[in-house]
C-alpha positions in Angstrom: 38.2 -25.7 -19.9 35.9 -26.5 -23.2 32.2 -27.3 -22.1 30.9 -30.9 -23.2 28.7 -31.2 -25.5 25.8 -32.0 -22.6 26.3 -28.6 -21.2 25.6 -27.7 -24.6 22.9 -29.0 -25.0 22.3 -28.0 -21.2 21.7 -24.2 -22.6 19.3 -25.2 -24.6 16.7 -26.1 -21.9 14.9 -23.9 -20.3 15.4 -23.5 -17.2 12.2 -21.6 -15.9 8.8 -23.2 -16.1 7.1 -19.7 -17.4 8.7 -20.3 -20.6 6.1 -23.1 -20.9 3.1 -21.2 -22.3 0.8 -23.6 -21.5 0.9 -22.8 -18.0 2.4 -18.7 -17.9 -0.3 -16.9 -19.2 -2.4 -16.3 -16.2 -3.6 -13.6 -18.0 -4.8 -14.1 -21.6 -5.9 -11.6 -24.6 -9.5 -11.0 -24.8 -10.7 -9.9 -28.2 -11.9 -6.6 -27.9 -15.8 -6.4 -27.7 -17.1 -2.6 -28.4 -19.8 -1.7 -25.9 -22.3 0.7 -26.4 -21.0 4.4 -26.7 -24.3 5.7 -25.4 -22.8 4.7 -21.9 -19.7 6.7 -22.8 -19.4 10.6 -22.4 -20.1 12.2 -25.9 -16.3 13.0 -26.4 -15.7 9.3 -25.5 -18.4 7.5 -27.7 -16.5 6.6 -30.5 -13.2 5.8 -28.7 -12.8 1.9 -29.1 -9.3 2.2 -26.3 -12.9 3.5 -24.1 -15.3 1.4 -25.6 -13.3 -2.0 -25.3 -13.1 -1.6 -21.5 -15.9 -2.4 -18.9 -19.0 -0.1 -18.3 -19.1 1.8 -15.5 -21.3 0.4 -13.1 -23.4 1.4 -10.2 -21.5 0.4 -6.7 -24.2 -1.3 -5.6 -24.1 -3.5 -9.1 -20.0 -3.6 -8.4 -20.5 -4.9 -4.7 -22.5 -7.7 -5.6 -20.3 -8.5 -8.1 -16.9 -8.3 -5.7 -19.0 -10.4 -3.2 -20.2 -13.4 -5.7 -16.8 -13.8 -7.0 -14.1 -13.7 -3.4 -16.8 -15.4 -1.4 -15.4 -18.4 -0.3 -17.9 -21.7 -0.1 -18.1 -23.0 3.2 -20.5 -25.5 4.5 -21.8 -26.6 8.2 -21.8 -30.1 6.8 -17.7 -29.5 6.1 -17.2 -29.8 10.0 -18.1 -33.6 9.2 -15.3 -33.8 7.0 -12.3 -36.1 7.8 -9.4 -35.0 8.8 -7.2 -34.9 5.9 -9.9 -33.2 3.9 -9.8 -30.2 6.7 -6.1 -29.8 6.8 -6.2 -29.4 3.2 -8.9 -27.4 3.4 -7.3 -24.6 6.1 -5.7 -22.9 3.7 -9.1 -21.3 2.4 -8.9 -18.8 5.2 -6.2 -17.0 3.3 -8.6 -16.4 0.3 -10.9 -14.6 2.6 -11.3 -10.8 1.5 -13.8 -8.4 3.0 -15.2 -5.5 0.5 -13.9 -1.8 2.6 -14.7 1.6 1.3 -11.4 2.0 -0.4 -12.0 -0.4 -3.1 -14.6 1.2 -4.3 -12.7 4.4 -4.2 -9.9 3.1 -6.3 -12.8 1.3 -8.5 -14.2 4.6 -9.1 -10.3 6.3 -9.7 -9.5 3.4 -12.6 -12.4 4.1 -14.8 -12.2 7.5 -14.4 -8.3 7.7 -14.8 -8.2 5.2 -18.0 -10.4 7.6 -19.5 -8.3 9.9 -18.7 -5.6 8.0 -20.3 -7.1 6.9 -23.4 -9.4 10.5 -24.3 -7.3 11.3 -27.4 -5.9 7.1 -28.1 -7.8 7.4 -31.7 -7.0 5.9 -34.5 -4.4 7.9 -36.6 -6.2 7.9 -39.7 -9.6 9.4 -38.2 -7.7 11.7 -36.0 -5.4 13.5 -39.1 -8.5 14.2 -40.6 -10.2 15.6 -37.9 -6.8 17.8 -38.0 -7.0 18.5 -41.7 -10.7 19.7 -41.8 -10.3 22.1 -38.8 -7.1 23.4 -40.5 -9.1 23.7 -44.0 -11.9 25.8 -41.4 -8.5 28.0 -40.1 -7.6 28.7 -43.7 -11.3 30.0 -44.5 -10.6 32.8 -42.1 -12.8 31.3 -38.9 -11.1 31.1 -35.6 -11.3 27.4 -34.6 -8.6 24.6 -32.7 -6.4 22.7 -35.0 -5.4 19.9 -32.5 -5.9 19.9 -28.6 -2.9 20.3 -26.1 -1.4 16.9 -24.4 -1.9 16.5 -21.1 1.2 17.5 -19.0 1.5 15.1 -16.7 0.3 11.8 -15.7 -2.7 10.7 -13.3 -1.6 8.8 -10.2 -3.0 7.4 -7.1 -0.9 6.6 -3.9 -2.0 3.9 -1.9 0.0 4.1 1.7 0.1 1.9 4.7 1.9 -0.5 7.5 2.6 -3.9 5.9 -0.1 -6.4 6.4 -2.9 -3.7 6.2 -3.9 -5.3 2.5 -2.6 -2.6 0.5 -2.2 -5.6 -3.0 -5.0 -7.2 -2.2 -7.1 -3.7 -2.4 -5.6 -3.1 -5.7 -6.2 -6.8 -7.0 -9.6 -6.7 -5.8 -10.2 -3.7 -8.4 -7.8 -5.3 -10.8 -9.9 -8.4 -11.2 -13.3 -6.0 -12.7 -10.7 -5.2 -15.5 -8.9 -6.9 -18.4 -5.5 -7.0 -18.6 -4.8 -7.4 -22.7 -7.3 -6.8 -25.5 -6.6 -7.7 -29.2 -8.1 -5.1 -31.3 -8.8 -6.3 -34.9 -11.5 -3.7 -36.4 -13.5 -1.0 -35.2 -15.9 0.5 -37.0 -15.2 -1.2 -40.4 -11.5 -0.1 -40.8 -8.6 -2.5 -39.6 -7.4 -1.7 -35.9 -4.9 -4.2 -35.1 -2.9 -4.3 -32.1 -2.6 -5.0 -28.4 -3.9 -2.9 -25.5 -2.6 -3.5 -22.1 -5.2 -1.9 -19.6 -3.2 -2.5 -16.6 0.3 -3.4 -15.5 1.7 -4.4 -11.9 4.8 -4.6 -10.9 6.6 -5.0 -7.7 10.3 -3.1 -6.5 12.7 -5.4 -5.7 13.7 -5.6 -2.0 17.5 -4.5 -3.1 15.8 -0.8 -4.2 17.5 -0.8 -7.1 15.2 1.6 -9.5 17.2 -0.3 -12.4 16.0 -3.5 -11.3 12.8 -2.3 -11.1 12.9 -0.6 -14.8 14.4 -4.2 -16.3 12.1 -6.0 -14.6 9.0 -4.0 -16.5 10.8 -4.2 -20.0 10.9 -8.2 -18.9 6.8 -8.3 -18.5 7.0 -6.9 -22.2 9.2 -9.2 -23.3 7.6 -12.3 -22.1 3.9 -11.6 -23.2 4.7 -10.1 -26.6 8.2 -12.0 -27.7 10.5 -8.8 -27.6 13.9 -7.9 -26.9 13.5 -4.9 -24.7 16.3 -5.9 -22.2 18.4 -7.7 -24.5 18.9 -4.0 -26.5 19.9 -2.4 -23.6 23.5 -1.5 -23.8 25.8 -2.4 -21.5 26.2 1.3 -20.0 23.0 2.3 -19.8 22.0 4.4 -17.1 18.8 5.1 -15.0 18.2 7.6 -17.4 18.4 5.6 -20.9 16.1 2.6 -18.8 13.3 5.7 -18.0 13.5 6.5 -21.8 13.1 2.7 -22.6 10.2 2.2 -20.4 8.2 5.3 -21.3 8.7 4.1 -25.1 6.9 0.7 -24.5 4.5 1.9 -21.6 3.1 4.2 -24.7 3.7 1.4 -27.9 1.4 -0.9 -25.6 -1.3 1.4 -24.9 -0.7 0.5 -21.5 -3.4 2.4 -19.4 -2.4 1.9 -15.5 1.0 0.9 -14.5 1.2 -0.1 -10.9 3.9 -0.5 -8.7 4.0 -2.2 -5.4 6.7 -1.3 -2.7 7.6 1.3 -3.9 9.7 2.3 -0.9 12.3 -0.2 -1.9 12.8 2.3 -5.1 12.6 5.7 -3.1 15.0 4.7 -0.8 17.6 3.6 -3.1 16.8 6.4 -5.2 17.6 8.9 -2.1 20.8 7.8 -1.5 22.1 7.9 -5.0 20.4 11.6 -5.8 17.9 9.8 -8.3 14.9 10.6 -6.7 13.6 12.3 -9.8 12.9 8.9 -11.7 10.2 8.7 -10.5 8.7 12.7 -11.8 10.4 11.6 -15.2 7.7 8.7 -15.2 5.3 11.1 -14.7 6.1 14.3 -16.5 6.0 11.7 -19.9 2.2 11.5 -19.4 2.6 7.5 -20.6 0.3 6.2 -18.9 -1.7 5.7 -15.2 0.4 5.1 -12.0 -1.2 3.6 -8.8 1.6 3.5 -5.8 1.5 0.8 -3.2 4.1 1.7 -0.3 4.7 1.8 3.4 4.3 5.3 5.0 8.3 5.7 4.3 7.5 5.8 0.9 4.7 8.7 2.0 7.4 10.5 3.6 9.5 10.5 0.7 7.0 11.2 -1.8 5.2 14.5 0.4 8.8 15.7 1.5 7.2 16.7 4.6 8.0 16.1 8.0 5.8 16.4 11.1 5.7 19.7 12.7 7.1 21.4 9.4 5.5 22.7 6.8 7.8 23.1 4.0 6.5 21.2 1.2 8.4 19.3 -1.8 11.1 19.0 0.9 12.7 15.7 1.7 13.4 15.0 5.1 17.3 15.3 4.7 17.0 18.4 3.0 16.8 17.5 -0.8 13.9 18.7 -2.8 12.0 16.4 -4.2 11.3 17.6 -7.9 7.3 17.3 -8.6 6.8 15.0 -6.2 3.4 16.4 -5.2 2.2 14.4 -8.8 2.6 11.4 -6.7 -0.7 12.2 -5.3 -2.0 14.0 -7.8 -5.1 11.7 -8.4 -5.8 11.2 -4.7 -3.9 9.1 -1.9 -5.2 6.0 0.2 -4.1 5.9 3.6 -4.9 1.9 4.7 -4.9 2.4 8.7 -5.1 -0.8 11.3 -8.7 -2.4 12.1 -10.0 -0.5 14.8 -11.7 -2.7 17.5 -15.1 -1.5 15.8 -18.4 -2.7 13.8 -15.6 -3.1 11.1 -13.1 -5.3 12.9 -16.3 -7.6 13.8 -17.5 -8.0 9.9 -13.4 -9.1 9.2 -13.4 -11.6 12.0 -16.7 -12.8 11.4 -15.4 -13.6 7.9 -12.3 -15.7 9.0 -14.4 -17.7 11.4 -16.8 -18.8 9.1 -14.1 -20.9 7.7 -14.3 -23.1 10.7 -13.4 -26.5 10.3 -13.5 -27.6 14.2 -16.2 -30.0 15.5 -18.5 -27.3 17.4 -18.9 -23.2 16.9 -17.1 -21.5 19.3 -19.3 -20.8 22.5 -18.6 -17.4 22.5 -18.0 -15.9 19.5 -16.9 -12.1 20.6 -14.1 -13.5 23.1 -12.6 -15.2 19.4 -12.7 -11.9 18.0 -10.9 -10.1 21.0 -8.7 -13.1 20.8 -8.2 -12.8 17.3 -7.4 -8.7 17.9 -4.9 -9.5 20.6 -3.1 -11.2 18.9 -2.6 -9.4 15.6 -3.0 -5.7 16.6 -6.1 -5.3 13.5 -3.5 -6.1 10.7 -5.7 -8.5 8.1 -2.6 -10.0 7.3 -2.0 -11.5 10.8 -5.3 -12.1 12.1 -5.2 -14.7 9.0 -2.4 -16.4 9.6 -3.3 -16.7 13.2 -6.6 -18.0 12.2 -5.1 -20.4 9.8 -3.0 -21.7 12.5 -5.2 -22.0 15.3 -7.6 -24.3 12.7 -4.3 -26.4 12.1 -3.5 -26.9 15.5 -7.1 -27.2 17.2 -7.5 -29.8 14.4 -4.4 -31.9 15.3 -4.5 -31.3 19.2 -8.5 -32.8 19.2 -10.2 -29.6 19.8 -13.9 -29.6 19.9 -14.1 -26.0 19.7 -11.9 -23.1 19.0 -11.4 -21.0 22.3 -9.5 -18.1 23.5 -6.7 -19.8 25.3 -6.4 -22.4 21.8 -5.9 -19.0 19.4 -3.2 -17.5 21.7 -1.2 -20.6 22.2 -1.5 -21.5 18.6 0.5 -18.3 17.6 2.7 -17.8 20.4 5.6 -19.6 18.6 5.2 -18.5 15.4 4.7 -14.7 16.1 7.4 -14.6 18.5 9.6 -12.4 16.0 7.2 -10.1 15.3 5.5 -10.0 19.1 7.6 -6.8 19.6 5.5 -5.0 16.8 2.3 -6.5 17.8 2.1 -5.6 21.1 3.8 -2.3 20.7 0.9 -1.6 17.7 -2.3 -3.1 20.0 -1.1 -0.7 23.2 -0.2 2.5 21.1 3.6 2.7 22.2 4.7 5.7 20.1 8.1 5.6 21.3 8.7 1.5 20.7 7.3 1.8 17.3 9.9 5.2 15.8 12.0 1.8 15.7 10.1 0.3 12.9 10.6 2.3 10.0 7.9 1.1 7.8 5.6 2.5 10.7 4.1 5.7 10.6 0.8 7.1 12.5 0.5 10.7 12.9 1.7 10.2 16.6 4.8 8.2 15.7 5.7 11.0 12.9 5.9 13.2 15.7 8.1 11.7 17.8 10.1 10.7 14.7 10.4 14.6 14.3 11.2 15.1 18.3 14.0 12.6 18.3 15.2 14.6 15.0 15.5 17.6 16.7 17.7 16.2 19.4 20.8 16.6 17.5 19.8 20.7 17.4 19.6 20.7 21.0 23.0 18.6 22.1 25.0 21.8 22.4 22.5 23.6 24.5 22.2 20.5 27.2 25.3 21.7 29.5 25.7 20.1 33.0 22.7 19.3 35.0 21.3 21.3 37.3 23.2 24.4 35.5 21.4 27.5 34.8 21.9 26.8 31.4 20.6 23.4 31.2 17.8 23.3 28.6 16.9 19.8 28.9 13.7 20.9 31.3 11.6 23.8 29.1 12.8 21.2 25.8 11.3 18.5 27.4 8.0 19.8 28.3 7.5 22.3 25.4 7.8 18.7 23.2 5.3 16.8 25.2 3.1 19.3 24.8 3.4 19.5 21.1 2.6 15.4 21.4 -0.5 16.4 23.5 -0.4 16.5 26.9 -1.0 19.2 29.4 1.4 21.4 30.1 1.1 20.5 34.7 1.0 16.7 33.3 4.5 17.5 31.2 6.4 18.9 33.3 5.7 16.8 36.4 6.6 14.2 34.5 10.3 15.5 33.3 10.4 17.0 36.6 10.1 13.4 38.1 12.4 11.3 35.8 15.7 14.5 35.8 15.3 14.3 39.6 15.5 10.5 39.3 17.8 10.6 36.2 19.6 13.9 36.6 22.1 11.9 33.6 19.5 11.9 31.2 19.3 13.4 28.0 16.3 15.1 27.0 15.8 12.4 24.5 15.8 9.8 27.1 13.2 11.8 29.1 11.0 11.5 26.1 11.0 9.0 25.5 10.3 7.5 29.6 7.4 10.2 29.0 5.9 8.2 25.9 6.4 4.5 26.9 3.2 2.9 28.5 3.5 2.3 32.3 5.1 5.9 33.1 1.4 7.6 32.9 0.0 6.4 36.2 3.0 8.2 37.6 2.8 11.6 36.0 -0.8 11.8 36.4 -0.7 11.4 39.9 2.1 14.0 40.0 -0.2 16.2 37.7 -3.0 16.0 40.5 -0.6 16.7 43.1 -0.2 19.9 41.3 -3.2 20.3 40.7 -3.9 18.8 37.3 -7.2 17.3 36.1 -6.7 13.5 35.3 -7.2 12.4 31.3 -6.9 9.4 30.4 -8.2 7.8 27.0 -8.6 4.3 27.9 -6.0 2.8 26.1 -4.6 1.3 28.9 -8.1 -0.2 29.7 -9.1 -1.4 26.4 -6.0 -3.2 26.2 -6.1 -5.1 28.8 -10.1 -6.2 28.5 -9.5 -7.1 24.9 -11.7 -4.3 23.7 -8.9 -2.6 21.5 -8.5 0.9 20.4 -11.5 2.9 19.0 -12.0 3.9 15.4 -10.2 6.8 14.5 
């Protein structure tokens, strides 16, 4: 059927709201301003890719700065407020960010790994004849370098941790000291003119597909500098030609730190189709920076290492994972839960200044165990509990936030993640194996216990047999996962007498869930064991959490 002419003219509209300019650059060019070389390394004093990005700065200098511009402004006098100014208001709790050690880290890793990047980025015309006079030196008969090797590969840094733990923000805090384009127009009295991109994020799409992810940088390009990246794509391109595509404009753009966020959606995908190398060809091409933002899947796929092995480059189904040790070759962030420590206290202390309640809570320490309760130390929860509890006390008439008012405000809306919570806040090792994106050194191991369960069906024969292995299994594993050897086997010697048709993954697994350790450690005194216990059980239920690791 022939289209009308208002579908016609229908194509012509557009149909996204970035393609109005007015409002889609978030980030706009700067015009490059040259600072001082004399802050620059001597080799790096005349670079203007070096010079046109910031000075490196003292932390102390870089703190003050991070602190004058994420504080958020709140008032005493905004309790006064009237209602409708508070609820609108609320939302300001999500814009609270606390300064950790890891930003400074990364701080320290981008200047130093943009360096890095941009050491030999001169401008053609001085460079060949830098080239030509140390080849007119070689011709004289004097030993000397023509031109100096390219690095090999590129610089990255992994960033790795459960989901909530603030992984993007970490990155965007260090983001925001940099940026993101600078038109170059002279340097030095000669014409310099083109575009440098300092830094580039991206995000994997949920599907995995590395593809996807490869169009969707050739699309950035194509929207801030009015190319055609995807459009000359063929129709049967591969991974391969996509990897070729993006290398090409990653290094036209001067791009200096590419990075990409979930990167476990790509691994995976990339695992199942045998295309796991993607991401070594980004690296081998030395293009640019990489900074990798993942769960600890994507750690597991990236180290090829699984607990209680030490084999590396080896993926955990056998495959080897070609280079994959460059994923860390510039350092790796492991972002961990708040413990219930000095740290948790500065967080929470953060969220409830944004307090928008008649009164100041009466006691402010049973807030923050509150607070922990109820999202295990993940930033990302305590938050959105925080957020909601302020909605709620607001509506309901609260003069004060209490403890009973935090827990009831979230009971309904974290009911489908209550599982995780409560299996996170009381350490159970064995509940959590079911949430891949989880992965503590303890939970790796019982990850690598369960694997070996499959090596072990053929030797479990009928119970009570004299070649039933499930006993020695059993307790030789439990040790591994640190207990004693009496406490181990008085507690598979309880549950086979109680279960004789258990498997020796089921026994495990009884061993490791919370509730079963009174019982074996009264069984380990009977036999004479010492009692140890780390007060886990305790902590939990006075509120006082976990300690620091």
């Amino acid at each position: 059927m022939r289209q009308n002419h208002d579908d016609e003219e229908y194509k012509k509209v557009p149909v996204m709201s970035m393609a109005d300019y007015l409002f889609m650059d978030v980030n706009p060019c700067v015009d490059a301003e040259y600072h001082d070389g004399s802050f620059e390394l001597e080799e790096n004093a005349h670079n203007p890719m070096i010079l046109a990005i910031p000075v490196y700065r003292p932390r102390d200098e870089v703190i003050k700065a991070l602190k004058e511009g994420f504080t958020v402004p709140h008032l005493e006098a905004y309790r006064a407020w009237p209602l409708e100014m508070k609820v609108l208001a609320i939302e300001h709790v999500m814009q609270v960010l606390v300064i950790v050690p890891e930003v400074l880290e990364l701080y320290d890793w981008m200047h130093i790994a943009l360096r890095h990047r941009y050491r030999d980025a001169v401008p053609t015309a001085s460079y060949a004849r830098e080239v030509r006079k140390k080849y007119k030196l070689a011709q004289t008969g004097v030993a000397t370098v023509i031109q100096r090797p390219a690095q090999s590969h590129s610089r990255c840094h992994s960033v790795f941790g459960l989901s909530g733990t603030g992984k993007t923000t970490l990155i965007m805090m260090v983001l925001s000291m940099f940026a993101m384009k600078i038109d170059h127009h002279e340097f030095e009295g000669a014409p310099l003119i083109f575009t440098q991109v300092t830094w580039l994020m991206v995000s994997c799409p949920p599907n995995g597909s590395v593809q996807t992810l490869m169009q969707g940088i050739l699309y950035w390009f194509d929207l801030s500098f009015d190319e055609h990246n995807v459009e000359e794509m063929w129709s049967r391109a591969n991974i391969g030609d996509y990897i070729k595509k993006v290398l090409l404009v990653l290094k036209r753009h001067m791009v200096g730190v590419l990075i990409i966020d979930e990167i476990h959606f790509a691994l995976r995908a990339a695992d199942k189709t045998w295309l796991l190398g993607f991401l070594s060809n980004l690296l081998n091409e030395n293009a640019c920076a990489y900074v990798l933002l993942g769960t600890h899947d994507a750690k597991r796929y990236l180290t090829g290492e699984m607990p209680g092995t030490r084999e590396p480059n080896r993926h955990p189904t056998g495959k080897t994972v070609r280079n994959a040790r460059r994923a860390i070759s510039g350092g790796m962030t492991e972002l961990s839960l708040y413990s219930y420590d000095r740290e948790w206290r500065k967080f929470a202390d953060q969220l409830m200044r944004i307090d928008f309640l008649p009164r100041a809570p009466a006691n402010r320490d049973v807030i923050r165990k509150a607070l922990y309760l109820v999202s295990a130390g993940l930033p990302a929860f305590a938050k959105l509990a925080w957020e909601i509890t302020q909605y709620v006390g607001l509506l309901a008439g609260f003069e004060a936030v209490t403890y009973e008012l935090v827990l009831q405000s979230v009971a309904r809306t974290f009911s489908p993640v209550a599982g995780l919570i409560e299996a996170l806040r009381t350490k159970d090792y064995a509940r959590l194996v079911d949430f891949e994106d989880v992965a503590f050194e303890e939970v790796e191991k019982v990850r690598a216990t369960l694997g070996r369960r499959s090596g072990h069906r053929g030797r479990e024969s009928t119970p009570g047999t004299t070649s039933d292995m499930r006993f020695p299994f059993c307790v030789a594993i439990l040790v591994e996962l640190g207990k004693t050897k009496v406490e181990a086997e008085s507690v598979v010697r309880d549950s086979l007498q109680a279960h004789p048709e258990w498997s020796s993954e089921d026994v495990i697994r009884a061993a490791l869930t919370p509730g079963n350790e009174g019982r074996s450690r009264r069984a380990a005194r009977k036999d004479g064991g010492k009692e140890q216990f780390d007060g886990n059980e305790k902590n939990a239920a006075t509120g006082k959490g976990p300690g620091k690791k």
